[in-house]
C-alpha positions in Angstrom: 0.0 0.0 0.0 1.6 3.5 -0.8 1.1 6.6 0.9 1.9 9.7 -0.5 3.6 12.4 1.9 4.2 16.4 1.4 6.9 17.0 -1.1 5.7 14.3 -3.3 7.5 11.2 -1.6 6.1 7.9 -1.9 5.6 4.9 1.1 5.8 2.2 0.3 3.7 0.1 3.7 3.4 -3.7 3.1 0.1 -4.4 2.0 -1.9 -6.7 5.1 -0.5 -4.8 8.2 -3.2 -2.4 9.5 -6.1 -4.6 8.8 -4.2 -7.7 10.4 -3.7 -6.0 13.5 -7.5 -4.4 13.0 -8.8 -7.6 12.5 -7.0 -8.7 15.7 -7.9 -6.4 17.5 -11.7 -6.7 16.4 -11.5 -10.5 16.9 -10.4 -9.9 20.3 -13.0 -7.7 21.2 -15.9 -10.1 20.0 -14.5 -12.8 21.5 -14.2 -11.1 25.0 -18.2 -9.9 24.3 -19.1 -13.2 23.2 -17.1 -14.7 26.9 -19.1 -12.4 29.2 -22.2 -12.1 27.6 -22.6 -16.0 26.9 -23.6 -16.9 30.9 -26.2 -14.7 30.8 -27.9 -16.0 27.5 -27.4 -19.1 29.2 -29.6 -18.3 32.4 -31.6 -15.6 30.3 -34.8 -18.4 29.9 -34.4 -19.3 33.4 -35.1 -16.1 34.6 -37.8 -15.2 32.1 -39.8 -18.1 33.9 -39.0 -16.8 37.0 -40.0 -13.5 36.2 -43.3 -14.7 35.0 -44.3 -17.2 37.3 -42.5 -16.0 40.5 -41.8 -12.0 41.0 -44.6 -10.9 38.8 -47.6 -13.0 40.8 -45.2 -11.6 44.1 -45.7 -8.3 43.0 -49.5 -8.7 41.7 -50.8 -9.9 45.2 -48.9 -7.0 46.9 -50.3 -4.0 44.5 -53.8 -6.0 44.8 -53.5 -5.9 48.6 -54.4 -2.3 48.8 -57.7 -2.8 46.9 -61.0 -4.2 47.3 -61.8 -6.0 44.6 -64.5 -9.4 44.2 -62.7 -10.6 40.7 -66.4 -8.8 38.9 -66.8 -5.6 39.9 -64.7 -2.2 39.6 -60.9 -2.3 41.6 -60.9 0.2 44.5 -57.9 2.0 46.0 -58.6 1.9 50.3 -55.0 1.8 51.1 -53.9 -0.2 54.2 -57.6 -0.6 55.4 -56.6 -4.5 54.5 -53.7 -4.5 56.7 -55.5 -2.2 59.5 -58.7 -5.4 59.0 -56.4 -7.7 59.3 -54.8 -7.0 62.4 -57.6 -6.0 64.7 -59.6 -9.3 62.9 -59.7 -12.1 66.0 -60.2 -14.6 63.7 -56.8 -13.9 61.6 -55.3 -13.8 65.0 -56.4 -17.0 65.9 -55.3 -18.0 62.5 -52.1 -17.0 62.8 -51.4 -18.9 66.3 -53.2 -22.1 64.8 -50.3 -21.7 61.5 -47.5 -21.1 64.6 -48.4 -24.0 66.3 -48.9 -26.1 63.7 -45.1 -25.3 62.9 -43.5 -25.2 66.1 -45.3 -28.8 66.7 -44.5 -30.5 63.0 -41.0 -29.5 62.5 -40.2 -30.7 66.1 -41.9 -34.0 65.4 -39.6 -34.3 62.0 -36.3 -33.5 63.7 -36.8 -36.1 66.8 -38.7 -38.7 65.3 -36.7 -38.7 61.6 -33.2 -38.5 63.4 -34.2 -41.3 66.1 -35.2 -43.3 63.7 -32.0 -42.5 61.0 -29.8 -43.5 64.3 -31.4 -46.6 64.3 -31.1 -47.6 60.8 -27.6 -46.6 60.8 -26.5 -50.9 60.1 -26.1 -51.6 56.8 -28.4 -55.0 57.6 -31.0 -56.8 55.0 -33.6 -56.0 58.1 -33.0 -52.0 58.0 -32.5 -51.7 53.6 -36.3 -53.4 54.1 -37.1 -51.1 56.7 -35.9 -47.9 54.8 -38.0 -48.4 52.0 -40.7 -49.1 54.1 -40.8 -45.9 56.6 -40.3 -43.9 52.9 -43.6 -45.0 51.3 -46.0 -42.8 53.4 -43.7 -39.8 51.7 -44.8 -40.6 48.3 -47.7 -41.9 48.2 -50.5 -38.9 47.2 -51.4 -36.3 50.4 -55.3 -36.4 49.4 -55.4 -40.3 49.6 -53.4 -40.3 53.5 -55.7 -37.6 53.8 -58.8 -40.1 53.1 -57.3 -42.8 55.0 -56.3 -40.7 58.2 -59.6 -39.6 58.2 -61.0 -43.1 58.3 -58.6 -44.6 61.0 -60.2 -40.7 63.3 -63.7 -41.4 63.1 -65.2 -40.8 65.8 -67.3 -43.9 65.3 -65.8 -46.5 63.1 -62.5 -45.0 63.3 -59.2 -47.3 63.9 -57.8 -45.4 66.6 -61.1 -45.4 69.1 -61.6 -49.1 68.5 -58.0 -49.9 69.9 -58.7 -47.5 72.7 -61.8 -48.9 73.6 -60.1 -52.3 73.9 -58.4 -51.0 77.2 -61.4 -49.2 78.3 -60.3 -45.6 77.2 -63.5 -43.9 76.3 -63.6 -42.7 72.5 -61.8 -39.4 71.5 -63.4 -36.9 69.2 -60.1 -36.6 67.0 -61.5 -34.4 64.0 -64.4 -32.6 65.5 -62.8 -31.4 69.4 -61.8 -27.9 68.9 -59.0 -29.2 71.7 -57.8 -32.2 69.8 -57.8 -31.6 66.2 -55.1 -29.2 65.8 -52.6 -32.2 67.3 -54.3 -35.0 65.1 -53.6 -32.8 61.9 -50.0 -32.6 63.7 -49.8 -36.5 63.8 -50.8 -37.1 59.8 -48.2 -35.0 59.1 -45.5 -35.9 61.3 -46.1 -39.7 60.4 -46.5 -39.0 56.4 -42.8 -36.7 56.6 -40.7 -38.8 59.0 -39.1 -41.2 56.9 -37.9 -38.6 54.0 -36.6 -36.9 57.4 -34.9 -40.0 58.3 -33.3 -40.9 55.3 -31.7 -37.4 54.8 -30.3 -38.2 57.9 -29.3 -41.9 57.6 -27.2 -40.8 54.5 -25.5 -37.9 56.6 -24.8 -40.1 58.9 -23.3 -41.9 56.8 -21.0 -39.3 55.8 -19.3 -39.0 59.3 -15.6 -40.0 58.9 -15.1 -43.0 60.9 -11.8 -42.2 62.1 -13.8 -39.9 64.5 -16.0 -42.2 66.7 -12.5 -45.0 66.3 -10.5 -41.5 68.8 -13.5 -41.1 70.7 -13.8 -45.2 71.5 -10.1 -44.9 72.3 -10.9 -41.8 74.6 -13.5 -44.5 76.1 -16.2 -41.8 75.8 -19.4 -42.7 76.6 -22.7 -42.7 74.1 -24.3 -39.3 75.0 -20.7 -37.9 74.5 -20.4 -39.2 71.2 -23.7 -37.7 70.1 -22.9 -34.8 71.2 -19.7 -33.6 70.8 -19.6 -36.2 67.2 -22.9 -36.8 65.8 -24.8 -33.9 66.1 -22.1 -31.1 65.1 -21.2 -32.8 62.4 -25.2 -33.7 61.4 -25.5 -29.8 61.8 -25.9 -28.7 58.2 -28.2 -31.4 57.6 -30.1 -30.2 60.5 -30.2 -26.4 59.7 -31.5 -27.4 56.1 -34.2 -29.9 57.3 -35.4 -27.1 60.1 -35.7 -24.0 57.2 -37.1 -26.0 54.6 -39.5 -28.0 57.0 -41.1 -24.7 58.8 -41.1 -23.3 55.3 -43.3 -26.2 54.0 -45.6 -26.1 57.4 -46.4 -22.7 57.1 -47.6 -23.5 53.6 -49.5 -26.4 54.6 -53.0 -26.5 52.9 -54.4 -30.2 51.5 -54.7 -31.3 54.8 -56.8 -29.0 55.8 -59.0 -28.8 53.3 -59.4 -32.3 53.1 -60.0 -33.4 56.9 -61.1 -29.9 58.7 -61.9 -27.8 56.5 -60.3 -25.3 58.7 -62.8 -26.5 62.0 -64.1 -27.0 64.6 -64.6 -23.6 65.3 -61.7 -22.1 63.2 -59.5 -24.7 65.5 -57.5 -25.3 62.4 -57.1 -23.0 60.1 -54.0 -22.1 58.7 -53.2 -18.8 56.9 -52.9 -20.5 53.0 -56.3 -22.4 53.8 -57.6 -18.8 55.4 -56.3 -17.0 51.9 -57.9 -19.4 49.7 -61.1 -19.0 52.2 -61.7 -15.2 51.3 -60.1 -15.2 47.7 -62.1 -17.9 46.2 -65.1 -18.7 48.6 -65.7 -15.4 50.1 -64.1 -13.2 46.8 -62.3 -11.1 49.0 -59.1 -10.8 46.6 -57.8 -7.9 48.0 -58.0 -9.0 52.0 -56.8 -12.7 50.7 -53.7 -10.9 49.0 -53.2 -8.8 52.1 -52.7 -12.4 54.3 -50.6 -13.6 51.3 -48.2 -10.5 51.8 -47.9 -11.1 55.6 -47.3 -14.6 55.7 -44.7 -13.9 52.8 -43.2 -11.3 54.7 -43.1 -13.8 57.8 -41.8 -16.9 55.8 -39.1 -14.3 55.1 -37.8 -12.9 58.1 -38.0 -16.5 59.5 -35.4 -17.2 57.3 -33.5 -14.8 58.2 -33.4 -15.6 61.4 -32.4 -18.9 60.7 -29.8 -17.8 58.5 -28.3 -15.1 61.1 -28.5 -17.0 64.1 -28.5 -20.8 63.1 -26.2 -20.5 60.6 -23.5 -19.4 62.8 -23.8 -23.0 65.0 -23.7 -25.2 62.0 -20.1 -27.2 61.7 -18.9 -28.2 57.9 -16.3 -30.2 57.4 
């Protein structure tokens, strides 16, 4: 290529050089583009689903929750007058302790029953494989059909339960319909349907623990409840904090149950906060007061994981 300079001169450049290091240079650039854009084409469909199905019906149900609105007529604006309902409403508050309880009660009943019985199946015997597969069925088999059975073996009158008590002379308990008792049989159905999925996250944590550890603590000739705690349950401890967070998570949303044996009664005895939003959004069509118990138990599923995460997560051991 020749360039021609004042005074007439000719130079002579070798044809190739700028566009070679142009192209280069342009190659380099598309190619560093092409490495940081790439992830995020990669997640981009991911996130359009969550968008659509997850922070847009989030952010639906909160703009909804300062209207009142029955799904027919015109949308009106009244503010917090849901929120200010809500919490001078006995009935939600008696909601709200039933949900609590419900919790408190379930994912207590998961941790103690699912890790007494994972402690137990700890032998690698022909006797505990058979048991394993047998304390998992309850987990997968349908809710509505456990439902249907529990519901069967509570009868007040043909029930399983009453007939066994009745053979040692205890007088028949009202497990369904006694606005004292049917809060705790819900408890049980779920407890006993949940326990072996609890137990087998366990059993196979368990099964994790390094050996070495309990051969220097049976050298130290330390004794069982030694072992367990200062062995077993640090080292069972992220195990623990995930089964706790995702269990009180899944209680707080728990809703077939409900709406299969109680319906919520005796006397609002067991309703829940998900069974009390469907309630008033699709029996009552009370959309905007439903949303407004949506937001709440959002915004309390929330900060109980925070909590968890600040104060639990400072106590759990990883290897």
């Amino acid at each position: 290529m020749d360039i021609r300079l004042k005074g007439g001169k000719v130079l002579d450049i070798p044809a190739g050089i700028h566009s070679k290091k142009k192209t280069k240079g342009l190659t380099f650039s598309m190619e560093g583009i092409g490495n940081k854009t790439l992830p995020y084409l990669m997640i981009t469909p991911a996130m359009i689903i969550c968008m659509v199905f997850m922070v847009y019906p989030i952010a639906y149900m909160v703009y909804l929750s300062f209207f009142k609105w029955n799904m027919i007529g015109d949308m009106k604006f009244i503010g917090f007058e849901n929120y200010i309902s809500l919490f001078t409403d006995s009935e939600f508050m008696q909601v709200l302790y039933n949900t609590c309880q419900f919790t408190l009660w379930t994912v207590v009943g998961f941790i103690f029953f699912g890790l007494l019985l994972a402690l137990y199946l700890n032998k690698n015997t022909k006797i505990n494989r058979m048991i394993q597969s047998i304390v998992f069925i309850p987990y997968i088999v349908p809710l509505v059909s456990i439902a249907f059975i529990w519901m069967w073996i509570m009868d007040s009158d043909l029930g399983l339960l009453n007939y066994v008590l009745n053979l040692f002379g205890i007088d028949s308990v009202k497990w369904l319909s006694d606005p004292k008792v049917a809060m705790y049989s819900l408890i049980i159905v779920n407890i006993w349907k949940a326990t072996g999925y609890y137990a087998l996250i366990f059993l196979s944590a368990l099964q994790g623990i390094p050996s070495y550890l309990y051969e220097a603590a049976e050298l130290d000739k330390a004794n069982k409840l030694t072992v367990f705690f200062k062995i077993t349950l640090p080292m069972l401890s992220p195990t623990l904090f995930f089964l706790v967070l995702t269990g009180t998570i899944a209680s707080f949303k728990v809703f077939e149950t409900i709406s299969i044996m109680t319906q919520g009664g005796p006397v609002n005895s067991t309703n829940t906060l998900v069974y009390y939003i469907y309630e008033y959004g699709f029996s009552f069509y009370k959309i905007g007061y439903a949303s407004a118990v949506g937001v709440i138990l959002m915004v309390i599923v929330s900060l109980l994981t925070l909590v968890y995460f600040g104060l639990l997560h400072k106590k759990v051991h990883y290897q």
